[in-house]
Structure formats: structure tokens, C-alpha cells
PDB file with SEQRES, HELIX, SHEET and CRYST1 records, atoms N, CA, C and O in Angstrom:
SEQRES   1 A   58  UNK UNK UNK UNK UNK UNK UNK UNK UNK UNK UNK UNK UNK          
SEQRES   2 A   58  UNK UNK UNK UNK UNK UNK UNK UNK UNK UNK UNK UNK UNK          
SEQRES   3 A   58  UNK UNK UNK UNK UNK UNK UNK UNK UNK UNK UNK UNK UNK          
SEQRES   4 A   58  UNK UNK UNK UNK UNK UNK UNK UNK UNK UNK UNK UNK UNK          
SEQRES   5 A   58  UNK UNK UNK UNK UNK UNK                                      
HELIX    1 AA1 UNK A    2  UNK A    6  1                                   5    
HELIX    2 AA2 UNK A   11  UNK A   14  1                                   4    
HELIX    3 AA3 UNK A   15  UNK A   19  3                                   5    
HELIX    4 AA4 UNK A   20  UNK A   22  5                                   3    
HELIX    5 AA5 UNK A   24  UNK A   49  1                                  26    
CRYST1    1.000    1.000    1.000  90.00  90.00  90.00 P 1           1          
ATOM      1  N   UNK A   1       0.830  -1.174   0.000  1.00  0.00           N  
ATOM      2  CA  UNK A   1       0.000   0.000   0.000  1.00  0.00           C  
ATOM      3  C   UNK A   1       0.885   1.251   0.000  1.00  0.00           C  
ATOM      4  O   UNK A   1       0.719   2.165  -0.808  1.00  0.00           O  
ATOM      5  N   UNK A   2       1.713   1.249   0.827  1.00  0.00           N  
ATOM      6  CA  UNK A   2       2.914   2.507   0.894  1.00  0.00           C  
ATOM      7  C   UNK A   2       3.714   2.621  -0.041  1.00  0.00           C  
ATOM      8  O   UNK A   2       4.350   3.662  -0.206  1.00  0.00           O  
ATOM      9  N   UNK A   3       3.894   1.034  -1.229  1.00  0.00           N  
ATOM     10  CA  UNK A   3       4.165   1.410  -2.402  1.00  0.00           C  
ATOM     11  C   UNK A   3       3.347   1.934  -3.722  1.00  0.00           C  
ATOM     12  O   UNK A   3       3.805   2.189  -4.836  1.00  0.00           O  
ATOM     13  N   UNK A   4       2.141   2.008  -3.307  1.00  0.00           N  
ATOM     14  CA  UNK A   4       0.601   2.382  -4.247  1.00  0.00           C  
ATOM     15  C   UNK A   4       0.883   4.146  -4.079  1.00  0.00           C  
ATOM     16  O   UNK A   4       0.765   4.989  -4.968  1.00  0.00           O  
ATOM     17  N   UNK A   5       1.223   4.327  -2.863  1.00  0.00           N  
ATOM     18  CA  UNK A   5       0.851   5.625  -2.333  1.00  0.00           C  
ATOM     19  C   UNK A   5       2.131   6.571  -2.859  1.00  0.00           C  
ATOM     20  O   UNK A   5       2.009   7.725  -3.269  1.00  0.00           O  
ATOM     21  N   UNK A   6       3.397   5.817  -2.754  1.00  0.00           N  
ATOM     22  CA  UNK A   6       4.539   6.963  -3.296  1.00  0.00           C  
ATOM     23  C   UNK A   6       3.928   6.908  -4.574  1.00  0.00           C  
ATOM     24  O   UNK A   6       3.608   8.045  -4.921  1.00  0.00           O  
ATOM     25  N   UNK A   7       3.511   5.676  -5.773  1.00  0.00           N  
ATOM     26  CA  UNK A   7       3.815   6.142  -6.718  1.00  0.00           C  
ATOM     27  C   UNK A   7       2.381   6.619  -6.988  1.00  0.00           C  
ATOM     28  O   UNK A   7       1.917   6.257  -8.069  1.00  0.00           O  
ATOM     29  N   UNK A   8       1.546   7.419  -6.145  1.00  0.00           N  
ATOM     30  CA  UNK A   8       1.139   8.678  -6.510  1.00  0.00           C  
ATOM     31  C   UNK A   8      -0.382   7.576  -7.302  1.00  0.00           C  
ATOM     32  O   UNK A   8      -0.702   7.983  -8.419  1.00  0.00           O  
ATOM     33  N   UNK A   9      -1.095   6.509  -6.854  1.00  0.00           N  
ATOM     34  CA  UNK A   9      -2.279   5.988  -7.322  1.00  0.00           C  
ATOM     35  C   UNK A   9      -3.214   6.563  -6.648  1.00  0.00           C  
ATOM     36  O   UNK A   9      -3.307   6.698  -5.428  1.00  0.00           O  
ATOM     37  N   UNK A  10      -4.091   6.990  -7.696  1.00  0.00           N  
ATOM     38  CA  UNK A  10      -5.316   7.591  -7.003  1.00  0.00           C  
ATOM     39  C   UNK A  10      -6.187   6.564  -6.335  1.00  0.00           C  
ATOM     40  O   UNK A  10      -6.187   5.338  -6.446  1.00  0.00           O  
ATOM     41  N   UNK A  11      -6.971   7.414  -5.574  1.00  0.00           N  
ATOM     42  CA  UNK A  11      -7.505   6.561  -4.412  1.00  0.00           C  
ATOM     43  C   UNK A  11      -8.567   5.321  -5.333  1.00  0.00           C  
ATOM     44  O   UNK A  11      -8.413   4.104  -5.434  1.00  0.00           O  
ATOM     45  N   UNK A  12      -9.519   6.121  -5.837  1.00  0.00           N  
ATOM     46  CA  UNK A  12     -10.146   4.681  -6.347  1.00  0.00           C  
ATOM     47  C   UNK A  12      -9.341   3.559  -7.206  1.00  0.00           C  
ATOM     48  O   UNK A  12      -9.963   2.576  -7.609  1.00  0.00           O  
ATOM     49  N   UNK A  13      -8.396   3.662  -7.395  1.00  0.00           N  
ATOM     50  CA  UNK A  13      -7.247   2.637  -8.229  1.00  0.00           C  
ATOM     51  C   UNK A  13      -7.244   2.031  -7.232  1.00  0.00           C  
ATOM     52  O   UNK A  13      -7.909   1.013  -7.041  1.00  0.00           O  
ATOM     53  N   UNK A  14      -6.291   2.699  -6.216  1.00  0.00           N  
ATOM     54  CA  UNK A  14      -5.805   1.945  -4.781  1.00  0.00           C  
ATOM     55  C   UNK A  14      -6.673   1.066  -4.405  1.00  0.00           C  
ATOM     56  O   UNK A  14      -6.401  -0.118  -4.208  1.00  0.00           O  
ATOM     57  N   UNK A  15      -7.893   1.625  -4.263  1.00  0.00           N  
ATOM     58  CA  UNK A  15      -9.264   0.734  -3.110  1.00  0.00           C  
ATOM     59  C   UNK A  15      -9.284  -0.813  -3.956  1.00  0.00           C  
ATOM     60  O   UNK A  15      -9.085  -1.924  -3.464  1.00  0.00           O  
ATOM     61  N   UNK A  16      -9.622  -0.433  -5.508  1.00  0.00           N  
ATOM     62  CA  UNK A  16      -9.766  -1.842  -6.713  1.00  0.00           C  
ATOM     63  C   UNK A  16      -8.816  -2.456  -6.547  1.00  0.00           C  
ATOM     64  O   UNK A  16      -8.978  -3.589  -6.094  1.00  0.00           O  
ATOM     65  N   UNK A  17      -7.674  -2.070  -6.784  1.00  0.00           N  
ATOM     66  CA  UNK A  17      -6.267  -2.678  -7.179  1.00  0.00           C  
ATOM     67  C   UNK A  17      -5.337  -3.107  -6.041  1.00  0.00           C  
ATOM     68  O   UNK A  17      -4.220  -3.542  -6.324  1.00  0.00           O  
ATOM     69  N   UNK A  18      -5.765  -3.001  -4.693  1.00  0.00           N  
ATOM     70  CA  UNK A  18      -4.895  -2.759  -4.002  1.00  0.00           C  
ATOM     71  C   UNK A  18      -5.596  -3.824  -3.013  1.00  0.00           C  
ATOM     72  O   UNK A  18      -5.641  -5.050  -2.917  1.00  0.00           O  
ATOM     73  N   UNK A  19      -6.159  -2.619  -2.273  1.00  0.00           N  
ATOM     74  CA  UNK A  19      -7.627  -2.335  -0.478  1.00  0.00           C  
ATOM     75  C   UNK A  19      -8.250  -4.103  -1.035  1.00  0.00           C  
ATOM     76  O   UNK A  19      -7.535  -5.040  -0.681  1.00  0.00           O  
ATOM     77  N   UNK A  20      -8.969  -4.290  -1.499  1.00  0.00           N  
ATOM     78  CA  UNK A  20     -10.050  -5.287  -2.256  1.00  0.00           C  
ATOM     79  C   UNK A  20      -9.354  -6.557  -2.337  1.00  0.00           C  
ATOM     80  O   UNK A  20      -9.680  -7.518  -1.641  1.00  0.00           O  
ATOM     81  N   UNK A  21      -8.224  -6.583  -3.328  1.00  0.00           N  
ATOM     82  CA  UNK A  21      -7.776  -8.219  -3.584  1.00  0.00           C  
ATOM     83  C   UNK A  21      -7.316  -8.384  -2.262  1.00  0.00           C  
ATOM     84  O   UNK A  21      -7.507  -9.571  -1.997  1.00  0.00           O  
ATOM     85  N   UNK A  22      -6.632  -7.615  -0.955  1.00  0.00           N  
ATOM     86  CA  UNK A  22      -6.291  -8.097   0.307  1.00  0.00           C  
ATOM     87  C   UNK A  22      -7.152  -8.741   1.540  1.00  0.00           C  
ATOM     88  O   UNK A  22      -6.816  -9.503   2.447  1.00  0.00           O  
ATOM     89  N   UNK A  23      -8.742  -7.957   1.113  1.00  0.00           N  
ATOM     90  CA  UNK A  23      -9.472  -8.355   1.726  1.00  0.00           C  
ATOM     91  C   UNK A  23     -10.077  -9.395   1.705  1.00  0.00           C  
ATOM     92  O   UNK A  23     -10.693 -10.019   2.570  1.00  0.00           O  
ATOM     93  N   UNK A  24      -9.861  -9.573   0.589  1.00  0.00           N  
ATOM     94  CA  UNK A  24     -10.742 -11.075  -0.144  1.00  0.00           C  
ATOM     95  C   UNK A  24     -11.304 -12.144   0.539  1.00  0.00           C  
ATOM     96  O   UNK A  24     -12.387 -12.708   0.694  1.00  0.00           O  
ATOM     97  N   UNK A  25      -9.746 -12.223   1.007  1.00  0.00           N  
ATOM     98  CA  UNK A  25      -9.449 -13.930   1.478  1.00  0.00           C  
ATOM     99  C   UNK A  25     -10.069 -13.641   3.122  1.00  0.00           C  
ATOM    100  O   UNK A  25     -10.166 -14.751   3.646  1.00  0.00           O  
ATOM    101  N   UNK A  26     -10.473 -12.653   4.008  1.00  0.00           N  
ATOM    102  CA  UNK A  26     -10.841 -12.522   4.916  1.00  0.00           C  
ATOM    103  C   UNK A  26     -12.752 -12.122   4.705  1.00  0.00           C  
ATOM    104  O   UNK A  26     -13.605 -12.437   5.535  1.00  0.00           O  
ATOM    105  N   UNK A  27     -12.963 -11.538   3.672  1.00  0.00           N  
ATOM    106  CA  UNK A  27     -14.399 -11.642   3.804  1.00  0.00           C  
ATOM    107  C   UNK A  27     -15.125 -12.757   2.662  1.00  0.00           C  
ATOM    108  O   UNK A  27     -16.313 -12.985   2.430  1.00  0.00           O  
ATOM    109  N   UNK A  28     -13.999 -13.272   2.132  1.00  0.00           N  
ATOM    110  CA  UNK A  28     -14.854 -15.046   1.742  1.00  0.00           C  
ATOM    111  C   UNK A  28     -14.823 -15.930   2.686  1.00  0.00           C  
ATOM    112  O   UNK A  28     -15.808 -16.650   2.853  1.00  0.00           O  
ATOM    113  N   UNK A  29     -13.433 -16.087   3.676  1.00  0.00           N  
ATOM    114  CA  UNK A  29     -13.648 -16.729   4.726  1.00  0.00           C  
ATOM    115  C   UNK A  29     -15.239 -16.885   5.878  1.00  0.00           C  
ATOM    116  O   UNK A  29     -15.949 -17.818   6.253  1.00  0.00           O  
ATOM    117  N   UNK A  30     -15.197 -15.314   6.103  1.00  0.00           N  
ATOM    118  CA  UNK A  30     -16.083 -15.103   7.049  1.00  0.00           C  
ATOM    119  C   UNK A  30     -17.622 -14.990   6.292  1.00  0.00           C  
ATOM    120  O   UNK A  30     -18.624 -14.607   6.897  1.00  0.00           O  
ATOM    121  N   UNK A  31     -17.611 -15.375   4.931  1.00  0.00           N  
ATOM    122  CA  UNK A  31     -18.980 -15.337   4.420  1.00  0.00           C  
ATOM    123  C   UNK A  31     -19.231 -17.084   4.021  1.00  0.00           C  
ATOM    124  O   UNK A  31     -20.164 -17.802   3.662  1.00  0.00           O  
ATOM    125  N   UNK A  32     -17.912 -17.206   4.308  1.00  0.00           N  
ATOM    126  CA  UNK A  32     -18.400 -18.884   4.374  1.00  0.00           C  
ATOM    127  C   UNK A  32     -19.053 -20.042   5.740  1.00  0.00           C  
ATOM    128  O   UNK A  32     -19.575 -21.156   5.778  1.00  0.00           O  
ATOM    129  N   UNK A  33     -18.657 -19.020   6.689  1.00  0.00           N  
ATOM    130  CA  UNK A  33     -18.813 -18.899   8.071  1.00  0.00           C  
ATOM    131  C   UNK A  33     -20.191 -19.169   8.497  1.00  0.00           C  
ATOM    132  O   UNK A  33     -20.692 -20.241   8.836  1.00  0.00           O  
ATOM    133  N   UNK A  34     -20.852 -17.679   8.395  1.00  0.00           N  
ATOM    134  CA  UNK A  34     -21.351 -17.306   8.315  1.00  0.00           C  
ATOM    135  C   UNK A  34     -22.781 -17.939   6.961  1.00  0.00           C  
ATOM    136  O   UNK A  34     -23.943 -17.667   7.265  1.00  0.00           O  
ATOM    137  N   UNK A  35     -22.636 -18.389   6.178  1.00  0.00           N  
ATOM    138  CA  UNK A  35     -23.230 -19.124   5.130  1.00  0.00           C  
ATOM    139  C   UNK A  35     -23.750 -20.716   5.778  1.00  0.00           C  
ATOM    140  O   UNK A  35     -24.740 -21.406   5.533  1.00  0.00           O  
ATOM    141  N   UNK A  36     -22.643 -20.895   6.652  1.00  0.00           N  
ATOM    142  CA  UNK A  36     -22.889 -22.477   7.358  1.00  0.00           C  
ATOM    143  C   UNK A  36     -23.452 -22.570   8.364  1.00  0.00           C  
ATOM    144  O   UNK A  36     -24.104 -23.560   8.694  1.00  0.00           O  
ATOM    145  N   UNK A  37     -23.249 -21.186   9.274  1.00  0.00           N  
ATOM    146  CA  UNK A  37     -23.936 -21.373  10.534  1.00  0.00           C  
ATOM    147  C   UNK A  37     -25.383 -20.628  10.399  1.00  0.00           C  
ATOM    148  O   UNK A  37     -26.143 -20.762  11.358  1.00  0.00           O  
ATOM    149  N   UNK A  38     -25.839 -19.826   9.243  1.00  0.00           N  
ATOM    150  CA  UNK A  38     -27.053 -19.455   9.317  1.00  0.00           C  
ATOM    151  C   UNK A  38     -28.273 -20.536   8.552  1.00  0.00           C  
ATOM    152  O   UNK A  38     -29.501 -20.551   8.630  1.00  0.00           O  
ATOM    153  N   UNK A  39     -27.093 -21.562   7.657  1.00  0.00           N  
ATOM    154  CA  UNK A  39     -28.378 -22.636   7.078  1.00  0.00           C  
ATOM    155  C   UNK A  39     -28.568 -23.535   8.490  1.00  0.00           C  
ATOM    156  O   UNK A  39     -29.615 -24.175   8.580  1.00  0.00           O  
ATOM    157  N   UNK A  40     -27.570 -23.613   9.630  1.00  0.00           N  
ATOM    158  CA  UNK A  40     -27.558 -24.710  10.698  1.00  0.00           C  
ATOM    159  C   UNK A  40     -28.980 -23.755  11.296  1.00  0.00           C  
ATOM    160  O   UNK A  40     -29.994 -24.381  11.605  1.00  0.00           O  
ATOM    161  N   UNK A  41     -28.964 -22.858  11.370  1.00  0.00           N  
ATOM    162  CA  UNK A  41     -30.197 -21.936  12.150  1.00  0.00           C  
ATOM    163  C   UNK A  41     -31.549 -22.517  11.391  1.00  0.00           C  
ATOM    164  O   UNK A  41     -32.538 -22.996  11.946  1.00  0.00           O  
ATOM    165  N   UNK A  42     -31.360 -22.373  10.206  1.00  0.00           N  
ATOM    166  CA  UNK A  42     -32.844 -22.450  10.036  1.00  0.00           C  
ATOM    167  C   UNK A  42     -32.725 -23.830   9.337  1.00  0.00           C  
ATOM    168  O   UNK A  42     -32.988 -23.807   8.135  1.00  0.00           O  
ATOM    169  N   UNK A  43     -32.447 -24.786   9.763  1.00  0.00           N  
ATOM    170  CA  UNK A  43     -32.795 -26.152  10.388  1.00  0.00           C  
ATOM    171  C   UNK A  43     -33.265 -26.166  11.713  1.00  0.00           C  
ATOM    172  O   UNK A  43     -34.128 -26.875  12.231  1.00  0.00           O  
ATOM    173  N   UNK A  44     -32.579 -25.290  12.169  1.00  0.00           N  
ATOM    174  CA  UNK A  44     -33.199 -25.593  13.812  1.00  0.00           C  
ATOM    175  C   UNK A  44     -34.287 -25.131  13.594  1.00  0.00           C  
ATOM    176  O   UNK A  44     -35.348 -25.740  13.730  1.00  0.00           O  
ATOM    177  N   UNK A  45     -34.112 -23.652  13.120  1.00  0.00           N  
ATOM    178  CA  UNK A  45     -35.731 -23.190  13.096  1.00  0.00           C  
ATOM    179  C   UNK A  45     -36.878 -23.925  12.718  1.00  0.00           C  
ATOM    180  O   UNK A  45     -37.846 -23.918  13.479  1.00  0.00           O  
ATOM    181  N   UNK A  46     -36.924 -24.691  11.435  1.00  0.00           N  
ATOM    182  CA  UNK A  46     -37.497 -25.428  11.307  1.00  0.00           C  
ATOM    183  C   UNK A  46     -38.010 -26.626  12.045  1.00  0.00           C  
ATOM    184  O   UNK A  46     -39.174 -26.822  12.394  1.00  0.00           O  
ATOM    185  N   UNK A  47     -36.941 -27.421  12.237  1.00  0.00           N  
ATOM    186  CA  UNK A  47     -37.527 -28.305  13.595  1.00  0.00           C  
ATOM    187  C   UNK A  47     -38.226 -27.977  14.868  1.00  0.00           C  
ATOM    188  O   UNK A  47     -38.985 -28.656  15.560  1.00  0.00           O  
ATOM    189  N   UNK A  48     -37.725 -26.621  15.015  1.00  0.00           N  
ATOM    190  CA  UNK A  48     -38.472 -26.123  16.240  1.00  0.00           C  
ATOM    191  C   UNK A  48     -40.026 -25.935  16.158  1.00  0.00           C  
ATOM    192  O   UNK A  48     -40.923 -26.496  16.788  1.00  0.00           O  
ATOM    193  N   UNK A  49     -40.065 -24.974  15.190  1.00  0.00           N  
ATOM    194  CA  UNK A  49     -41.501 -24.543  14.498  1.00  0.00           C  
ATOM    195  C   UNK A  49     -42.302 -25.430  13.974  1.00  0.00           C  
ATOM    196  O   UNK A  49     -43.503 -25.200  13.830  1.00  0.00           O  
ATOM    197  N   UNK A  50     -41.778 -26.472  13.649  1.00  0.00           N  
ATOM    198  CA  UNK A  50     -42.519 -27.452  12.635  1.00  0.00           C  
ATOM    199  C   UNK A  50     -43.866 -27.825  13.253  1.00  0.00           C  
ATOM    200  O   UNK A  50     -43.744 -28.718  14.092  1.00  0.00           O  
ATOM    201  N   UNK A  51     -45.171 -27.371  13.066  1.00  0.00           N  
ATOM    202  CA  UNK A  51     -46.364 -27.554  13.918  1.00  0.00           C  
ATOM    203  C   UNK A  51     -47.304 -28.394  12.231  1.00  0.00           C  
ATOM    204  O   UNK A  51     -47.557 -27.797  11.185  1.00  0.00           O  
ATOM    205  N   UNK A  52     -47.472 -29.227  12.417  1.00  0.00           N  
ATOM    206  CA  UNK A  52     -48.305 -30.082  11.383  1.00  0.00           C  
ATOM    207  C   UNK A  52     -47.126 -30.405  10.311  1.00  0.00           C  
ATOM    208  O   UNK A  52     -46.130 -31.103  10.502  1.00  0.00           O  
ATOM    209  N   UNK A  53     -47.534 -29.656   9.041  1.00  0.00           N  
ATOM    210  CA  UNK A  53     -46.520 -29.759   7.856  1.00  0.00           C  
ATOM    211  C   UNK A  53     -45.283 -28.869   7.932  1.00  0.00           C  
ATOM    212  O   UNK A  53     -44.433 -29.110   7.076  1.00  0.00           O  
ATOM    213  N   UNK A  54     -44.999 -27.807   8.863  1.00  0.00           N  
ATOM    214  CA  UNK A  54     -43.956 -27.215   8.840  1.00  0.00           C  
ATOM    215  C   UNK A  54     -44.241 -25.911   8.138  1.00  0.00           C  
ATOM    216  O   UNK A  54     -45.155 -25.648   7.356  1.00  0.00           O  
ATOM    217  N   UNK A  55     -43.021 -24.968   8.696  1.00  0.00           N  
ATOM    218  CA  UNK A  55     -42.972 -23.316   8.516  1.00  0.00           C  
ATOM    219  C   UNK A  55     -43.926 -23.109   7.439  1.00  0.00           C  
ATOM    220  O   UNK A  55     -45.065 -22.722   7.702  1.00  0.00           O  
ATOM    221  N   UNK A  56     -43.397 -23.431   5.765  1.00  0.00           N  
ATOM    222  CA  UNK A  56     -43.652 -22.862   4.780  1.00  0.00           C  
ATOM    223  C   UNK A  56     -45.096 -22.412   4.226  1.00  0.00           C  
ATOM    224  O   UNK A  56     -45.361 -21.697   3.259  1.00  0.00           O  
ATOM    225  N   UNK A  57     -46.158 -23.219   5.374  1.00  0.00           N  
ATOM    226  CA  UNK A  57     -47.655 -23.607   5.439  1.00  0.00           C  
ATOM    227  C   UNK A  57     -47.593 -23.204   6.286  1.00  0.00           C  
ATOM    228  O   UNK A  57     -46.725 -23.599   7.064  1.00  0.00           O  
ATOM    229  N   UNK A  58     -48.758 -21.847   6.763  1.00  0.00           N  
ATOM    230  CA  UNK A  58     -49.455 -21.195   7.645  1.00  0.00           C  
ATOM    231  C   UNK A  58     -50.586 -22.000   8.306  1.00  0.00           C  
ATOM    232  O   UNK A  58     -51.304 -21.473   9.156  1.00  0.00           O  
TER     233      UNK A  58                                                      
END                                                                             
């Protein structure tokens, strides 16, 4: 980044080219996370709720 910055890259270059591919690997991680433990939820939910045929039927 401190080499983006001497040679004078403007900021939205920096954020694309720079900020973004570093983050990557930390917000695919945590959206994979996050992806696994919210389908584990609504299994539970479901089992919990399940009154006759289940949620999707009022």
C-alpha cells in the first residue's frame, strides 16, 4: 500500500487494485462462516416450528 501511495495511485485505483484483492481472502472466509452457521439456524428453526406440515404452510 505505501508502495501504491509513493507512486502517486489515485484513491479509487488503490481501493480496486490494491484495499479489495487483500481483503478477499478474509471476507470469503467469514462469508463462508457465516453461510454455514445461518443454514444450521434455520434447520433448527425449522424443527423447532414445525407444527403439522412445517414453517412454509401457515
Amino acid at each position: 500500500m505505501k508502495l501504491a501511495e509513493n507512486l502517486e495511485v489515485k484513491q479509487p485505483a488503490l481501493m480496486y487494485k490494491v484495499i479489495l484483492p487483500a481483503a478477499f481472502p478474509g471476507i470469503a472466509s467469514g462469508l463462508h462462516l457465516a453461510v454455514g452457521t445461518a443454514w444450521i439456524f434455520l434447520v433448527a428453526g425449522e424443527m423447532v416450528g414445525a407444527i403439522g406440515i412445517g414453517l412454509p404452510y401457515y
